[in-house]
N, C-alpha and C positions, 0 to 999 in steps of 0.2 A: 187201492188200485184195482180194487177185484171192479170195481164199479165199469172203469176204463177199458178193461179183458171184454166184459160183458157187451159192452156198446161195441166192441172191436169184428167180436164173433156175430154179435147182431146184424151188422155192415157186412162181412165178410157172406154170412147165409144168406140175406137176402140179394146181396151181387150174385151169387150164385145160382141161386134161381130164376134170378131175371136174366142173365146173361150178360150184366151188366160190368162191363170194366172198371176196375178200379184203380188208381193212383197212389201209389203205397210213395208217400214221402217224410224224412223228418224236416229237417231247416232247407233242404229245395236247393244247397250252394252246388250241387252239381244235375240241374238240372237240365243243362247243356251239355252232358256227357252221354254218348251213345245217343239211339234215336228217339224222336220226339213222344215225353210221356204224354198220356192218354187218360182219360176216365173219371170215372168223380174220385174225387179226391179223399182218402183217409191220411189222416194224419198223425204222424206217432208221434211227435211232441208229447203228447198231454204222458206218455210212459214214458217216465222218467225216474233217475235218478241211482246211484251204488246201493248193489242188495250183497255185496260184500269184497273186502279187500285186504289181504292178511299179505302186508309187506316181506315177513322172513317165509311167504310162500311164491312167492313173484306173481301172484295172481290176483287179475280185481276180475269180477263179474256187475255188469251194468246193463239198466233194462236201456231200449233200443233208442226210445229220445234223448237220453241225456247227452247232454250235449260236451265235445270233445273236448273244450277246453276247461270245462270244469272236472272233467278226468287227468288231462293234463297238470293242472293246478295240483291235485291232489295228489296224484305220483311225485310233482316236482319238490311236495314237502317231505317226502321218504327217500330223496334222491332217487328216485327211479323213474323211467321212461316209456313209451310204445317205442319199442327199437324200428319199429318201420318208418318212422317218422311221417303216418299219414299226411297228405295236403290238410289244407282247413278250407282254404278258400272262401271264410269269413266266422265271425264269431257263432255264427247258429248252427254249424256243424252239427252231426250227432254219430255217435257212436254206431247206429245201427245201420247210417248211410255209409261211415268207415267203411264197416264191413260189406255191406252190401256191392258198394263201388271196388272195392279192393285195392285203390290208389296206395303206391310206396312212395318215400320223399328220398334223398342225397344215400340215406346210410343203409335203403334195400337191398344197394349190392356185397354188402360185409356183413349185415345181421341176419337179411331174410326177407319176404314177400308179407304184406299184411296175413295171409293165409297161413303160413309158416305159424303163426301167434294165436290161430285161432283154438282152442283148447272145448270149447262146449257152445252150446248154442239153443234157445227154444226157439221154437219156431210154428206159428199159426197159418192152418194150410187153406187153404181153398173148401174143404169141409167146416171150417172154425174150428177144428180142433187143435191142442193144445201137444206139440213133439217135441221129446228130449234128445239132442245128441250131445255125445262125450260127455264132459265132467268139467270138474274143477280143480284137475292134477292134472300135471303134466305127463304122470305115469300111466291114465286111464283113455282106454284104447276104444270102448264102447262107443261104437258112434261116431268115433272120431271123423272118418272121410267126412261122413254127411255132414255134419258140422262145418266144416272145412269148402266141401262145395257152395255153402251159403255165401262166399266171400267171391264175388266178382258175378253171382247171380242177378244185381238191379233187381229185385223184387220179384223178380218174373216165377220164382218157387214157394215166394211166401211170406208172410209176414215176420222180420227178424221180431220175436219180442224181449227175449236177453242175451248177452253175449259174456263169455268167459275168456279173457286174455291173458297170455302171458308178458310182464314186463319184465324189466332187464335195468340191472343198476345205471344210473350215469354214468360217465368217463370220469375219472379219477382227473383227468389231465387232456385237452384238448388244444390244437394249435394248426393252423391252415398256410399253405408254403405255395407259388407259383412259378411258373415257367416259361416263358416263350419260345412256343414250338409251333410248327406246322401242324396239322390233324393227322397225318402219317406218322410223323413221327411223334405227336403225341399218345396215338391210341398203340406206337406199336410199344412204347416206356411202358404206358401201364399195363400192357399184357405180362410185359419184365417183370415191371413189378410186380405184380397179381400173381407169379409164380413167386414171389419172397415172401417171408416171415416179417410182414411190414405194418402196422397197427394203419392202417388209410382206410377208412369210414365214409370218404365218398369222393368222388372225384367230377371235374365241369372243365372240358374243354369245348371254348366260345372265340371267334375271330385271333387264334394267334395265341392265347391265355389258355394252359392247364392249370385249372386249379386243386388242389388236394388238401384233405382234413384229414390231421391225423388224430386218431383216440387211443385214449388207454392211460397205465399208469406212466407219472411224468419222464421216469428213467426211457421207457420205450420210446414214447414221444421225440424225446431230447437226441436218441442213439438213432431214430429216423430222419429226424431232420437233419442231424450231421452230416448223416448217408447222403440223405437225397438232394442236399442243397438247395438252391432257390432261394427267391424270396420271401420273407413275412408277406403273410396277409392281415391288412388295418382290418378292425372292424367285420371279422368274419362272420360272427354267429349272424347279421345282420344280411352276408351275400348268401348264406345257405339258409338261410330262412326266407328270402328273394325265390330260389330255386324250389324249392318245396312248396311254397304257395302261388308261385308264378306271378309273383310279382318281380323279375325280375324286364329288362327293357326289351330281351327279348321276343317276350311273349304276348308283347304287344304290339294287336292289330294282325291285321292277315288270316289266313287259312292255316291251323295249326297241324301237322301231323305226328305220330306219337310211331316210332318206327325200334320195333324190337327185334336185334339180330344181335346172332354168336359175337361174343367180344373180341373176339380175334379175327371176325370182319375187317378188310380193310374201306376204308376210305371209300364212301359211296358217290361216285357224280351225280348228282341230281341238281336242279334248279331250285333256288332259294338259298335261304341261311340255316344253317346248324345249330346246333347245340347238344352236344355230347356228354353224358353221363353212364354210372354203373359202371365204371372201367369200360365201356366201350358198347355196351350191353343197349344201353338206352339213348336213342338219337333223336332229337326232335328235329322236327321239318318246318319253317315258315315261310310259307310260299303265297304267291297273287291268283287264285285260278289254277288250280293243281289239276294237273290228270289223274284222277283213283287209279285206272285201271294200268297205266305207266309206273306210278308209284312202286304200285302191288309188285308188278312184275321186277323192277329194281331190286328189292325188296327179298321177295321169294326166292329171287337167284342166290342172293346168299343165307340161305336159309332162315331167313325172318318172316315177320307180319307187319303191314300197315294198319293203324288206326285212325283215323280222322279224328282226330281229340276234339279241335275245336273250329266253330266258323265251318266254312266253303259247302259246300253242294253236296248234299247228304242223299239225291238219289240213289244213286249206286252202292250205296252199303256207308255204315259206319267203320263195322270191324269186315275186315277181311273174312271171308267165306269158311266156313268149315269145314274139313275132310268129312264127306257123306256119314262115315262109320260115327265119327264125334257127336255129327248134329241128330244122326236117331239116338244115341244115347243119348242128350241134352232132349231130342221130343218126348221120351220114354220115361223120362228123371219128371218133365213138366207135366205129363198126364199123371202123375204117379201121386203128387203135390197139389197141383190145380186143375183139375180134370175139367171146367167148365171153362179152364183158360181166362180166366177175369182178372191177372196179376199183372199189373203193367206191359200189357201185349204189345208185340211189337217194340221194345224197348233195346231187346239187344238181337233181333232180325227178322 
């Protein structure tokens, strides 16, 4: 692999010199997220593959192409998991875009944020040079933020070239229950519920349908479900697997928007269809022709952000604007990393 480093750093110094922009991608399944990349192209594919994973430590470390579902596989033979339950959005994934992108799937709002897992991280800067943050414990604190900022960065600080995660056992016992409620009255249940002692792992209210997944061991499961009533869900692993990789039928077609507000937001009017996850936390928007700057403002009022996830008219921003003080820290962090600015420019503003 030293062979791969060398061609990396070779690319990386001479974009630097030239002034030349680069395209740092692995398998490219989200390169519809945020704004339109740029540059010639480096590929982290060819780094690949686990440079170590010690089950009774919950940690694997993997260089940045390999790809997620063969990390997946791997954990799923020690029973264990990535509790964020990243998207995949097709088999060529790769770990370094996980992180890179920072996408959470159904069970973010019970376990944590892909960044929450992030433990150590190398990373190749804009010089070719070669940076260590954190470790491979979950006890070790060196480095830790910066590591951690690598995760929802899109390339724009640097080349991921390996990443240290923490996993998390499977559910011992899993079981998914429904309800027919209105959106009031579904998201004001699970705020109820969100303050009990209740194993819910992820929760989809869609057109009238709350749906909930409970985890854990099966006594807990069984004393929840009692509680909470409802119906079984047929065939669940297969709707929360819909949701996390967006293949479910809502997510087709149209102008998507990805709308992050407090969960105890009530009930937003806006135009189009919903779809409500995180306990209330994460609301998608599919709309014909949105207004950003309408959205925003909905949005901001109860203390959220809009994101244009996917589709519609990306003049006016992707993500919603940054507090002045946020975006010179994020200019400060980029000069700091890529001083000739050749990291996927203009990617995420």
């Amino acid at each position: 692999m030293q062979a791969i480093i060398n061609q990396y750093q070779e690319q990386i110094r001479a974009a630097t010199a030239a002034g030349t922009p680069l395209r740092l991608r692995g398998g490219g399944t989200k390169d519809w997220y945020g704004n339109m990349p740029t540059g010639q192209l480096l590929d982290a594919r060819a780094y690949h593959g686990v440079l170590a994973y010690e089950p009774t430590e919950l940690v694997i470390t993997a260089r940045c192409g390999t790809p997620l579902a063969e990390i997946e596989a791997l954990l799923a033979e020690q029973g264990q998991m990535l509790a964020f339950e990243p998207p995949r959005y097709g088999a060529v994934s790769t770990i370094g875009g996980v992180v890179a992108a920072a996408l959470s799937g159904p069970r973010r709002a019970s376990a944590g944020a892909a960044r929450d897992f992030v433990l150590g991280a190398a990373l190749m800067d804009g010089r070719g040079e070669l940076l260590c943050f954190g470790g491979q414990v979950m006890k070790n604190v060196a480095g830790y933020d910066v590591s951690r900022l690598l995760a929802g960065s899109l390339g724009t600080l640097g080349l991921i070239m390996d990443v240290s995660l923490k996993v998390l056992p499977l559910p011992v016992c899993e079981a998914s229950i429904r309800f027919e409620l209105s959106e009031i009255d579904a998201l004001r249940r699970l705020n109820e519920w969100g303050g009990q002692p209740l194993p819910i792992s992820a929760s989809c209210w869609h057109d009238g349908i709350l749906s909930l997944r409970l985890s854990g061991a099966e006594a807990a499961v069984g004393a929840a479900r009692r509680k909470l009533g409802g119906q079984p869900v047929e065939h669940d692993g297969a709707f929360w697997a819909s949701l996390r990789d967006q293949r479910h039928a809502f997510f087709d077609g149209g102008e998507l928007w990805r709308l992050s507000v407090p969960s105890a937001a009530s009930a937003l009017v806006m135009k189009g269809a919903q779809l409500i996850e995180w306990g209330g936390a994460q609301r998608w928007l599919r709309v014909a022709g949105g207004d950003a700057a309408s959205i925003r403002r909905t949005v901001s009022a109860v203390g959220g952000h809009a994101t244009l996830f996917r589709g519609g008219d990306r003049s006016a921003g992707v993500f919603q604007p940054l507090a002045p003080a946020v975006a010179a820290i994020h200019q400060r962090l980029k000069a700091s990393f890529d001083p000739a600015g050749i990291f996927n420019p203009g990617r995420m503003y």
